[in-house]
mmCIF file of the N, C-alpha and C atoms, coordinates in Angstrom:
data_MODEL
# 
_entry.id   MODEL 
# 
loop_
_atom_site.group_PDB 
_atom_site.id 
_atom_site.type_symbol 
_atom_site.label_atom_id 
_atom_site.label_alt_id 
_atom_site.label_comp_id 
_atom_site.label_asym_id 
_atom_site.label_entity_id 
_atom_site.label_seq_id 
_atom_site.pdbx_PDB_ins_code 
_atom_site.Cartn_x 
_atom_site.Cartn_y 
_atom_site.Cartn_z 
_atom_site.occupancy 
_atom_site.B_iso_or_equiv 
_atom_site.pdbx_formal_charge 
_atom_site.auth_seq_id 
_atom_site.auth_comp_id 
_atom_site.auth_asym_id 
_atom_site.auth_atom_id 
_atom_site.pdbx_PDB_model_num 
ATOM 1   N N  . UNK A 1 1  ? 0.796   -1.184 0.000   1.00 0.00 ? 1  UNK A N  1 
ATOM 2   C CA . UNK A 1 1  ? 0.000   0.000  0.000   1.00 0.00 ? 1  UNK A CA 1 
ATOM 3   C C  . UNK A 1 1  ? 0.847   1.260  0.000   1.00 0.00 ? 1  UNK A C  1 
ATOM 4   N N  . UNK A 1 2  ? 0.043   1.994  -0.191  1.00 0.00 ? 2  UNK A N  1 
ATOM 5   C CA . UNK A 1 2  ? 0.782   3.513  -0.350  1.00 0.00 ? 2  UNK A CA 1 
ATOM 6   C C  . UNK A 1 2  ? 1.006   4.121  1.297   1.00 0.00 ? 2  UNK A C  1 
ATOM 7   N N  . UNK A 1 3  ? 2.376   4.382  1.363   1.00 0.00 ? 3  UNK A N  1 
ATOM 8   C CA . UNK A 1 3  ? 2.884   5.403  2.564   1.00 0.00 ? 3  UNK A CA 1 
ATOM 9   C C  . UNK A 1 3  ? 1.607   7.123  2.773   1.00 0.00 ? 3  UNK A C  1 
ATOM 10  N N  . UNK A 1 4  ? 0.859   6.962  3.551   1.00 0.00 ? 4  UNK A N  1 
ATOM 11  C CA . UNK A 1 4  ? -0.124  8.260  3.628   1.00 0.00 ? 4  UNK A CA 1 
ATOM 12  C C  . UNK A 1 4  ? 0.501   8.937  5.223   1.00 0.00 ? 4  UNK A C  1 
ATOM 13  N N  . UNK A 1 5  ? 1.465   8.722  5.526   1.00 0.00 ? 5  UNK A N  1 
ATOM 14  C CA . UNK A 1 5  ? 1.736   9.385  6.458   1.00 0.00 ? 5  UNK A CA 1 
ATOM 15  C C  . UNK A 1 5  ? 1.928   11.276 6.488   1.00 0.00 ? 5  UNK A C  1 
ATOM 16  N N  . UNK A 1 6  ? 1.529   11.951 7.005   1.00 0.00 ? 6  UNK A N  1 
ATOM 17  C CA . UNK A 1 6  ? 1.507   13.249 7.086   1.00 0.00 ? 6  UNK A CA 1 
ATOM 18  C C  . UNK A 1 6  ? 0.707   14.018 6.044   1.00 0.00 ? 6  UNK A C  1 
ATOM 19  N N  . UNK A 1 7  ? -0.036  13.042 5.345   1.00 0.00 ? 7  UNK A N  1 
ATOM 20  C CA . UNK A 1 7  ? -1.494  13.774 3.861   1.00 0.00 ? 7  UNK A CA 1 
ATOM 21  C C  . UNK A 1 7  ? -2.012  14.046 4.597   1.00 0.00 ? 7  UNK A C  1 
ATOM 22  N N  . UNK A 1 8  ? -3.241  14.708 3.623   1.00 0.00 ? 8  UNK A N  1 
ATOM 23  C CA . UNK A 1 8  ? -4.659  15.492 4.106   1.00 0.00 ? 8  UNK A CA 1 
ATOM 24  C C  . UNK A 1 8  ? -5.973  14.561 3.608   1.00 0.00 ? 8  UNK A C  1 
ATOM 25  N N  . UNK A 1 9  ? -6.489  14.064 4.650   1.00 0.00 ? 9  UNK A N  1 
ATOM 26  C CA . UNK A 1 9  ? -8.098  13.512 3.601   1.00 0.00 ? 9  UNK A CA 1 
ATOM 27  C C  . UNK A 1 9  ? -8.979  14.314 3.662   1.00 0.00 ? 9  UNK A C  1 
ATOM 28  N N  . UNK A 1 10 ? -9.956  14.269 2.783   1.00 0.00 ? 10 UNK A N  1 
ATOM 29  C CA . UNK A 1 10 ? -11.135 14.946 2.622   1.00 0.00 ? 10 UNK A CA 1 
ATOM 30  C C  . UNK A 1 10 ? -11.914 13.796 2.296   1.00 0.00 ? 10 UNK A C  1 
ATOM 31  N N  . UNK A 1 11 ? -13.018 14.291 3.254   1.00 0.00 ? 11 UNK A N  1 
ATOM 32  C CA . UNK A 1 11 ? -14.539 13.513 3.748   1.00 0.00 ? 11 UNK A CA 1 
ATOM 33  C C  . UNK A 1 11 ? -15.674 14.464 3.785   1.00 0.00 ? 11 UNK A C  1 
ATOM 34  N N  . UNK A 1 12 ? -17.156 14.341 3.356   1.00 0.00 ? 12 UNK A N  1 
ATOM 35  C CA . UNK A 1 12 ? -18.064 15.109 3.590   1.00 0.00 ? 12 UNK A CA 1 
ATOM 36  C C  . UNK A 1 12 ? -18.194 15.101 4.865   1.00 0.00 ? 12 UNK A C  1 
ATOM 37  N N  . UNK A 1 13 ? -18.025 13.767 5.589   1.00 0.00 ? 13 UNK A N  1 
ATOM 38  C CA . UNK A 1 13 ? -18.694 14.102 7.135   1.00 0.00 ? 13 UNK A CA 1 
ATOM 39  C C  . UNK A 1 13 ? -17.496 14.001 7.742   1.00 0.00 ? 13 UNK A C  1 
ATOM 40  N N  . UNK A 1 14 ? -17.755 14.739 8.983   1.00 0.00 ? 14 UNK A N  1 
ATOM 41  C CA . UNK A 1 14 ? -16.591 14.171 10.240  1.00 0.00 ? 14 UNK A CA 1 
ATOM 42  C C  . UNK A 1 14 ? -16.490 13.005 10.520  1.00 0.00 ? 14 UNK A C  1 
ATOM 43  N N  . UNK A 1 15 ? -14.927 12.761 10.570  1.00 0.00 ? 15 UNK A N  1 
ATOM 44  C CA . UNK A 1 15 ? -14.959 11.124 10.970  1.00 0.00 ? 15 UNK A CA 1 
ATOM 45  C C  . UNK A 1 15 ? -15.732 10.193 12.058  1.00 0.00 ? 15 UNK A C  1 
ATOM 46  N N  . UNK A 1 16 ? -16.646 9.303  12.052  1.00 0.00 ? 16 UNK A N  1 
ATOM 47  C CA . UNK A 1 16 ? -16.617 8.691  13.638  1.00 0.00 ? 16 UNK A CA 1 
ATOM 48  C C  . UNK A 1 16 ? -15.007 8.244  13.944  1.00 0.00 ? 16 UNK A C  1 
ATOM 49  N N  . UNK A 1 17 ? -15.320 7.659  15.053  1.00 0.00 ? 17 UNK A N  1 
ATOM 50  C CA . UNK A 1 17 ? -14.182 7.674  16.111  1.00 0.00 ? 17 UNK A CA 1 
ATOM 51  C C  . UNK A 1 17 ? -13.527 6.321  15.751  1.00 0.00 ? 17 UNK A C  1 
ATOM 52  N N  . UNK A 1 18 ? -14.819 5.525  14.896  1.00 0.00 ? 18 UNK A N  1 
ATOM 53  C CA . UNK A 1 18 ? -13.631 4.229  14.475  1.00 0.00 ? 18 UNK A CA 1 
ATOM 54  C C  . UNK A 1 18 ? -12.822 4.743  12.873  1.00 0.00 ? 18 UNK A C  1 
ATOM 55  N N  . UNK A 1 19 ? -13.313 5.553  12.243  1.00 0.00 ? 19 UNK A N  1 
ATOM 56  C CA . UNK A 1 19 ? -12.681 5.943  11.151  1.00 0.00 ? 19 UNK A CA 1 
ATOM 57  C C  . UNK A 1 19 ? -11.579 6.821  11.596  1.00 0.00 ? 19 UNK A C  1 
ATOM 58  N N  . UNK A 1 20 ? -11.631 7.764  12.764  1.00 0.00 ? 20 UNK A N  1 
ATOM 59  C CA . UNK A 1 20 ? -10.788 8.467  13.386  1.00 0.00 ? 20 UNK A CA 1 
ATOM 60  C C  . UNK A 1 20 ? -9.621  7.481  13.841  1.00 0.00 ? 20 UNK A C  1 
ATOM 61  N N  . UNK A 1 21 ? -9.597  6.725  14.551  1.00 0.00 ? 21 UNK A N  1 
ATOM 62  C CA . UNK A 1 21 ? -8.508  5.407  14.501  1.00 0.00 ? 21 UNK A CA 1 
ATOM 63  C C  . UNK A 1 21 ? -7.820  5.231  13.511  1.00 0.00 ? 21 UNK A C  1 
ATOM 64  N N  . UNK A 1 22 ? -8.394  4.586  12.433  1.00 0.00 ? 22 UNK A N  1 
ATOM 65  C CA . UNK A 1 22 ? -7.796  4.036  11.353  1.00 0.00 ? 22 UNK A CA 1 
ATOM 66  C C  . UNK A 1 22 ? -7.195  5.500  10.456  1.00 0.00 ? 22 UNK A C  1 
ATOM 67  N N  . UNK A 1 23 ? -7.459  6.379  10.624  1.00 0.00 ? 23 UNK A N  1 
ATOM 68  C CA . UNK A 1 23 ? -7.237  7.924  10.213  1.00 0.00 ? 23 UNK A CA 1 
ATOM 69  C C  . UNK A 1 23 ? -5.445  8.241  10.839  1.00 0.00 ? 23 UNK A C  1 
ATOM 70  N N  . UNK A 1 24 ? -5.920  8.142  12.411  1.00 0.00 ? 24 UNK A N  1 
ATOM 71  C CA . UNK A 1 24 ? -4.595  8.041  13.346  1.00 0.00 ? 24 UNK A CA 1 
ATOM 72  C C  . UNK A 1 24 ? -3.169  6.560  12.791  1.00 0.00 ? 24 UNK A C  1 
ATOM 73  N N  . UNK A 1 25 ? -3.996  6.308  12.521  1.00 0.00 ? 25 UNK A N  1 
ATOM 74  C CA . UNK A 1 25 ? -3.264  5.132  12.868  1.00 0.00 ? 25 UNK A CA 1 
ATOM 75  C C  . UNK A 1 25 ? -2.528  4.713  11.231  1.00 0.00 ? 25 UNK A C  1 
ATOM 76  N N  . UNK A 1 26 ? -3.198  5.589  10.292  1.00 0.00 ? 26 UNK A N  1 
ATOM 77  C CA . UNK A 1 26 ? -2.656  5.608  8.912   1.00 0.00 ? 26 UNK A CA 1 
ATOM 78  C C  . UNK A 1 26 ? -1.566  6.908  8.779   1.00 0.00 ? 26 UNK A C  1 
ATOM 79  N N  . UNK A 1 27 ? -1.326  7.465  10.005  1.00 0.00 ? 27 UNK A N  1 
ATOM 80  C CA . UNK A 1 27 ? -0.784  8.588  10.075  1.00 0.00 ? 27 UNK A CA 1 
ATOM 81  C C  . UNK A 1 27 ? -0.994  10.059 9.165   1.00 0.00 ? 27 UNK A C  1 
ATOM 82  N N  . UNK A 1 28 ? -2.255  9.859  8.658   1.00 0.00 ? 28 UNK A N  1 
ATOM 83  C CA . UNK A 1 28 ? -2.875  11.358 8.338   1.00 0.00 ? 28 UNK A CA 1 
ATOM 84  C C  . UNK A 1 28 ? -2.843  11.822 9.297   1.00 0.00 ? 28 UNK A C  1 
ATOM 85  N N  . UNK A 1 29 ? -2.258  13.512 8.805   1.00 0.00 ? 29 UNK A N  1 
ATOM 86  C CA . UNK A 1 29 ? -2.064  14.826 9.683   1.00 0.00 ? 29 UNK A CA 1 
ATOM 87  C C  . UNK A 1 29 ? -3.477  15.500 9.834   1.00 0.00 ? 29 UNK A C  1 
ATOM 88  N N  . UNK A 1 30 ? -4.131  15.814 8.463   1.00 0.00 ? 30 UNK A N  1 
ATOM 89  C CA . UNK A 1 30 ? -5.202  16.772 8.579   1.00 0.00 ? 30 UNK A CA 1 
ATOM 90  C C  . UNK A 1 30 ? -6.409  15.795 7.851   1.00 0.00 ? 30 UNK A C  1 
ATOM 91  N N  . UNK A 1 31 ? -7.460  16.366 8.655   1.00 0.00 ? 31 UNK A N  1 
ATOM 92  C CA . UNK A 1 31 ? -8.847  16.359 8.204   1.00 0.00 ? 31 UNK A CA 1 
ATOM 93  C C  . UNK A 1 31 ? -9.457  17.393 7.375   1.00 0.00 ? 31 UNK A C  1 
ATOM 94  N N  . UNK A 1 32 ? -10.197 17.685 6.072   1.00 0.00 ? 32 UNK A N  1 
ATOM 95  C CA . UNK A 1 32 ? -11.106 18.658 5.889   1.00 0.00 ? 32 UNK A CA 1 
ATOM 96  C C  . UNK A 1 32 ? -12.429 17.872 5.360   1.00 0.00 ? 32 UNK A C  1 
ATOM 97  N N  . UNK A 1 33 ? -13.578 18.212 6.171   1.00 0.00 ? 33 UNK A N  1 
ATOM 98  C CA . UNK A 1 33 ? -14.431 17.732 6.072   1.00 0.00 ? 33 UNK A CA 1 
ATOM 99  C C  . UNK A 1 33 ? -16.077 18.845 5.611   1.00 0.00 ? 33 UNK A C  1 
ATOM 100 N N  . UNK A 1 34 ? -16.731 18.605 5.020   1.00 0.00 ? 34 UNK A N  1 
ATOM 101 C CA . UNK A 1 34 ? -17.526 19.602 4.586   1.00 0.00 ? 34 UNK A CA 1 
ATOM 102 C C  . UNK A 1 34 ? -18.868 19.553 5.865   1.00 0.00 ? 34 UNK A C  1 
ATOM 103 N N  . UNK A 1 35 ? -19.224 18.985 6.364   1.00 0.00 ? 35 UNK A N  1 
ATOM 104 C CA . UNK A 1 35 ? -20.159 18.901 6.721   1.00 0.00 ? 35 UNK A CA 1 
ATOM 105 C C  . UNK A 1 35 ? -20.105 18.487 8.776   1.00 0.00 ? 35 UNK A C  1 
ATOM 106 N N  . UNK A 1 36 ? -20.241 18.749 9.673   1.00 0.00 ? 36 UNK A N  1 
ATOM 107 C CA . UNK A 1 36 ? -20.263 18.447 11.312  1.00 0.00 ? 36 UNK A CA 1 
ATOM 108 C C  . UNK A 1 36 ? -21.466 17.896 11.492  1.00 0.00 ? 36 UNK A C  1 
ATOM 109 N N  . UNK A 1 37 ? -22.347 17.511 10.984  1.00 0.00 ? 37 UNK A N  1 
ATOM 110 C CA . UNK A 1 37 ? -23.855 17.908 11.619  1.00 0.00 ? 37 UNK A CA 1 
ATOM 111 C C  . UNK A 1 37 ? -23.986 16.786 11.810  1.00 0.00 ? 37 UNK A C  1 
ATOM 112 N N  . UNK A 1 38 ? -23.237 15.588 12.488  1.00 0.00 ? 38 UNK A N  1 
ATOM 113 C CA . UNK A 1 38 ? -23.651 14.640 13.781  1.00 0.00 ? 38 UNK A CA 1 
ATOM 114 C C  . UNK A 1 38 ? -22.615 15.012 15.171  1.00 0.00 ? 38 UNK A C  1 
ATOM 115 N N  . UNK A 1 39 ? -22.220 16.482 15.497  1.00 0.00 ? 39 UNK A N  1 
ATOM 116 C CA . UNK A 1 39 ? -20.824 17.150 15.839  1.00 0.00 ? 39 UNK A CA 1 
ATOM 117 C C  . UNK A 1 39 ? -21.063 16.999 17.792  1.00 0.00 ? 39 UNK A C  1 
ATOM 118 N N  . UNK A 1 40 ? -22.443 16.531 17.989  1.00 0.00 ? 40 UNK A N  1 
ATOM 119 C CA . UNK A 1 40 ? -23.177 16.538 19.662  1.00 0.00 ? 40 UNK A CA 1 
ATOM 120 C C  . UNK A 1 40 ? -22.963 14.883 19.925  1.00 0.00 ? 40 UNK A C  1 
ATOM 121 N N  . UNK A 1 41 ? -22.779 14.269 18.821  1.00 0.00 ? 41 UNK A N  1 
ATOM 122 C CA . UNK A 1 41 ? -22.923 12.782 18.715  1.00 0.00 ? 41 UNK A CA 1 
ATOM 123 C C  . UNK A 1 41 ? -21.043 11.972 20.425  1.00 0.00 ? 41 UNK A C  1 
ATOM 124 N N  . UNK A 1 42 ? -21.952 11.295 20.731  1.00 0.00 ? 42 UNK A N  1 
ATOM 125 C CA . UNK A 1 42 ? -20.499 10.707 21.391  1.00 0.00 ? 42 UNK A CA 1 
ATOM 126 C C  . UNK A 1 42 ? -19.518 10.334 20.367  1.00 0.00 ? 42 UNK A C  1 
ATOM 127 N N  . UNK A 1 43 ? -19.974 9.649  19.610  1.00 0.00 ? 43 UNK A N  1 
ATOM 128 C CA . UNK A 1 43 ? -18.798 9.443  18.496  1.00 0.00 ? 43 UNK A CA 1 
ATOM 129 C C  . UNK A 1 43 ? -18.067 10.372 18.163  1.00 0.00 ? 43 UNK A C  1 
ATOM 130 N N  . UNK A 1 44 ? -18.314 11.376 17.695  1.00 0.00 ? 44 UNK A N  1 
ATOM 131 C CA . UNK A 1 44 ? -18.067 12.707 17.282  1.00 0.00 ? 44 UNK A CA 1 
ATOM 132 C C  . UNK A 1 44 ? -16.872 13.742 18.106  1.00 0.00 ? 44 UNK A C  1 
ATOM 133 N N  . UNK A 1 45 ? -17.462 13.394 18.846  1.00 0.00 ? 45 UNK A N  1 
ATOM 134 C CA . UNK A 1 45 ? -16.755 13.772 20.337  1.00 0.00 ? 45 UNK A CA 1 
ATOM 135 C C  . UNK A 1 45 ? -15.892 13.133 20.779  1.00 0.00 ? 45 UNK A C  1 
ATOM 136 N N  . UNK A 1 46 ? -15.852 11.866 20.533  1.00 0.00 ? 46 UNK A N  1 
ATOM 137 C CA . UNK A 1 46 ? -14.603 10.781 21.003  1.00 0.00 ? 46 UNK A CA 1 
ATOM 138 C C  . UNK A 1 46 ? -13.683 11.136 19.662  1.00 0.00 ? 46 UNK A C  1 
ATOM 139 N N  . UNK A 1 47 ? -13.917 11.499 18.377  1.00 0.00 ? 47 UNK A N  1 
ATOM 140 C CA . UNK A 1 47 ? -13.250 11.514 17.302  1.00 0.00 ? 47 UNK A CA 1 
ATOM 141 C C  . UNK A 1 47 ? -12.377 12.890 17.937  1.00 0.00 ? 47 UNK A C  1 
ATOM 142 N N  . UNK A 1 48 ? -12.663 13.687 18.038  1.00 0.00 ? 48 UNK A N  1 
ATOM 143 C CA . UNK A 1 48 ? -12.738 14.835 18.210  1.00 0.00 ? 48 UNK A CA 1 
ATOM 144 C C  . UNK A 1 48 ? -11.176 14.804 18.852  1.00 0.00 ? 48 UNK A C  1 
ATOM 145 N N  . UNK A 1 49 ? -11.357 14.270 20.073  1.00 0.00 ? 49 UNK A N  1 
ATOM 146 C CA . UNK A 1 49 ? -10.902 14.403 21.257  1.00 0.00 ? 49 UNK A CA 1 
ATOM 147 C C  . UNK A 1 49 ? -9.454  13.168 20.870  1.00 0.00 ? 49 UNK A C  1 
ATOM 148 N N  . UNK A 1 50 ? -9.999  12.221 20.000  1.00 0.00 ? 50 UNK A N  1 
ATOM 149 C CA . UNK A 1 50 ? -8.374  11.379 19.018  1.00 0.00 ? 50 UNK A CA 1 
ATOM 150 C C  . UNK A 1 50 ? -7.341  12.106 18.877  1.00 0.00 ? 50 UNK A C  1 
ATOM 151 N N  . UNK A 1 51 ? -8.304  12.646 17.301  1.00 0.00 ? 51 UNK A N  1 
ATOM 152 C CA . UNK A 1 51 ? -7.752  13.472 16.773  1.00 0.00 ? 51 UNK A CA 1 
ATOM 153 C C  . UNK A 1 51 ? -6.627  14.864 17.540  1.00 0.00 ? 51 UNK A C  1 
ATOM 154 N N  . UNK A 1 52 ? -6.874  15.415 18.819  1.00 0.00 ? 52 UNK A N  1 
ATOM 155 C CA . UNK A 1 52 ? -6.608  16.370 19.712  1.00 0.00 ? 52 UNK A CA 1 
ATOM 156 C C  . UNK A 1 52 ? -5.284  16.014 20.041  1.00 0.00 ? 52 UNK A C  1 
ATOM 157 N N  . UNK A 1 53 ? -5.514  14.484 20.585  1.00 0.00 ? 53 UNK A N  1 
ATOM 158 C CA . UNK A 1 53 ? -4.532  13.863 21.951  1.00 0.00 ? 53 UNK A CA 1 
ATOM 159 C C  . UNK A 1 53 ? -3.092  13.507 20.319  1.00 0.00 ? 53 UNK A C  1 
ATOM 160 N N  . UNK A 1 54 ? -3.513  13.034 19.154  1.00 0.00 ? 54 UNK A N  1 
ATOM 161 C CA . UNK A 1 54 ? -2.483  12.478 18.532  1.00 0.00 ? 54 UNK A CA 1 
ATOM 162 C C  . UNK A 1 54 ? -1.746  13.546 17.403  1.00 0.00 ? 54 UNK A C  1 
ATOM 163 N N  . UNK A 1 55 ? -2.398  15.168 17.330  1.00 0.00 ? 55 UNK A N  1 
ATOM 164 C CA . UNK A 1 55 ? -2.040  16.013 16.966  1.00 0.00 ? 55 UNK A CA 1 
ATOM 165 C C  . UNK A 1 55 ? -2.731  16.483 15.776  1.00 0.00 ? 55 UNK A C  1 
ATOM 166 N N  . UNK A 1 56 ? -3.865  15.513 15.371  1.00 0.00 ? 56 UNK A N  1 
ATOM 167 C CA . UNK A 1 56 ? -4.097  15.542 13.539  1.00 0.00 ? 56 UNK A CA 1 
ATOM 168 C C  . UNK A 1 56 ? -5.288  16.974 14.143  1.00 0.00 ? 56 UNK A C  1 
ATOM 169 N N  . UNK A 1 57 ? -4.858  17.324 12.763  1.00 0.00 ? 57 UNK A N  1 
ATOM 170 C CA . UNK A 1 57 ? -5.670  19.015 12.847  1.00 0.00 ? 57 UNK A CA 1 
ATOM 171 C C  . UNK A 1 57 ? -6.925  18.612 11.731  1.00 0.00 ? 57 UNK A C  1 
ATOM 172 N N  . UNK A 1 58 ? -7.790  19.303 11.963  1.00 0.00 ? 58 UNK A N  1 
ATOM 173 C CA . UNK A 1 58 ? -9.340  19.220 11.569  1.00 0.00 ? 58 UNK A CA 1 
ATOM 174 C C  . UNK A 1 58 ? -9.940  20.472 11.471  1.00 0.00 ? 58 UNK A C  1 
ATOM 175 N N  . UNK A 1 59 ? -10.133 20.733 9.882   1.00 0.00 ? 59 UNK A N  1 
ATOM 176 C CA . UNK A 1 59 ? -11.269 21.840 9.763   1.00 0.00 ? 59 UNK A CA 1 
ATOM 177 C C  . UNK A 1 59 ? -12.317 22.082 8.708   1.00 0.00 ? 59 UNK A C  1 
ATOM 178 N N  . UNK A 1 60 ? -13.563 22.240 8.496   1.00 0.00 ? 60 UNK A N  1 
ATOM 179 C CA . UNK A 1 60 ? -14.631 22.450 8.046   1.00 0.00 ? 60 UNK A CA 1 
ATOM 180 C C  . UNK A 1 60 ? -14.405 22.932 6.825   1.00 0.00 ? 60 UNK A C  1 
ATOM 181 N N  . UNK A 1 61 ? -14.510 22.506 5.700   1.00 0.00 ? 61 UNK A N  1 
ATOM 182 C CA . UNK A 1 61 ? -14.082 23.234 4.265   1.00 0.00 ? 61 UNK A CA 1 
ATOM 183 C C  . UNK A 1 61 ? -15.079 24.054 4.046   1.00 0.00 ? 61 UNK A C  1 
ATOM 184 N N  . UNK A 1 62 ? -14.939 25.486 3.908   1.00 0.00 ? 62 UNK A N  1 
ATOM 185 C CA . UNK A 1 62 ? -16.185 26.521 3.025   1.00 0.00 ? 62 UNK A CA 1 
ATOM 186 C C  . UNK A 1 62 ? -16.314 26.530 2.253   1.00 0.00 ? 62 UNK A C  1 
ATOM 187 N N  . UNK A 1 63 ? -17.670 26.304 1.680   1.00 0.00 ? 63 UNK A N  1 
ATOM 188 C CA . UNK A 1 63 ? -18.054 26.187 0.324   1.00 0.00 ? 63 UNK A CA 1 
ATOM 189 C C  . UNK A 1 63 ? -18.598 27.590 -0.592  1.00 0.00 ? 63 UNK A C  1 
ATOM 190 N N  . UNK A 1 64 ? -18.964 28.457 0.613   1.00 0.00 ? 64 UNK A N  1 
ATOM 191 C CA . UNK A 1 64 ? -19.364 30.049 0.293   1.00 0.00 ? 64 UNK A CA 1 
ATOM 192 C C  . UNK A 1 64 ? -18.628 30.615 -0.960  1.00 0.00 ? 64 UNK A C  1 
ATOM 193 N N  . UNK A 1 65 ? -19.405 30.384 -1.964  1.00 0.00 ? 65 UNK A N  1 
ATOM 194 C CA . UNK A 1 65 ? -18.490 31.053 -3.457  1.00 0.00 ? 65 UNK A CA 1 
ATOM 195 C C  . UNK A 1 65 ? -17.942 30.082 -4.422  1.00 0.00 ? 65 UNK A C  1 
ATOM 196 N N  . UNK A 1 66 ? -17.977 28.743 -3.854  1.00 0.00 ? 66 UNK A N  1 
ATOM 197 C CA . UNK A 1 66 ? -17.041 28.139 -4.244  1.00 0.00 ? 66 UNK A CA 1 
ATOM 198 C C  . UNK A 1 66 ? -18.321 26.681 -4.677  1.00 0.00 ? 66 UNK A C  1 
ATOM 199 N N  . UNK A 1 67 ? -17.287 26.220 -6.233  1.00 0.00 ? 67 UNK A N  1 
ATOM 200 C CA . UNK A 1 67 ? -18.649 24.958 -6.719  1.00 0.00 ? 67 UNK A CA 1 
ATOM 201 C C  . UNK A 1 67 ? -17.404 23.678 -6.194  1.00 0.00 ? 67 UNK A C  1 
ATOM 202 N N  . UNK A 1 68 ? -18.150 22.970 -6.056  1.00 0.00 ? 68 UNK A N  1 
ATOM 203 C CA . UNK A 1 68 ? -17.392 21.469 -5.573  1.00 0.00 ? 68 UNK A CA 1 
ATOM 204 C C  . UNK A 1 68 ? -18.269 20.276 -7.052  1.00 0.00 ? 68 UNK A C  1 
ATOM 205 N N  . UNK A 1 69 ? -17.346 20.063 -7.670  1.00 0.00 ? 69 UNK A N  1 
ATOM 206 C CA . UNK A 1 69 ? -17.046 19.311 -8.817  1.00 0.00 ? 69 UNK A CA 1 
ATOM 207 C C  . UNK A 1 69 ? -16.579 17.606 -8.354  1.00 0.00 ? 69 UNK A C  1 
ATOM 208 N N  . UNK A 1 70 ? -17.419 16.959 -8.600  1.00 0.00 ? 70 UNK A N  1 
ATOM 209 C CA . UNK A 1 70 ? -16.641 15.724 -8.818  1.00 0.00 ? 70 UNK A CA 1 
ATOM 210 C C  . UNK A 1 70 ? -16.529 14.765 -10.137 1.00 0.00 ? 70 UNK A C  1 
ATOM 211 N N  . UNK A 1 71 ? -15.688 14.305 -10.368 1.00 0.00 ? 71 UNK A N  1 
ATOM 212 C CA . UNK A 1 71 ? -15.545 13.410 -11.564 1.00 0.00 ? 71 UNK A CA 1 
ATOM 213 C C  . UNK A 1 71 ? -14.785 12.376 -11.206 1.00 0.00 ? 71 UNK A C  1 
ATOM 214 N N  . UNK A 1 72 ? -16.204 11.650 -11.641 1.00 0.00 ? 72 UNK A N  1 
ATOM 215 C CA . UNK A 1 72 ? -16.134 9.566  -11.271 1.00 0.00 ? 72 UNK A CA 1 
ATOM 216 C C  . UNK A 1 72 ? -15.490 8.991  -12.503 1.00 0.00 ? 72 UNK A C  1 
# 
């Protein structure tokens, strides 16, 4: 497999806390994720709080102005 140590993933949602693991544990640095809105969830919160303790930084991508394109 491919070395992903210190990349960035992008996800619509915030990770749960078992994707947050395997996130940590693949040694991704950063999260950008478009969307929080399960962010009250324990999961969420346990991700949260991973992510914190093992250094990986996490932030909300803005879409304000901006078109998001995908090609499958």
């Amino acid at each position: 497999g491919k070395d992903l140590k210190g990349s960035t993933i992008y996800t619509t949602l915030f990770p749960c806390n078992e994707c947050a693991k395997a996130i940590i544990q693949a040694g991704i640095r950063h999260v950008v994720y478009l969307s929080d809105k399960y962010a009250e969830t324990d999961a969420t919160i346990a991700s949260k709080r991973m992510f914190d303790m093992a250094g990986v930084t996490y932030h909300e991508y803005n879409l304000h102005g901006k078109t998001l394109e995908l090609n499958l």
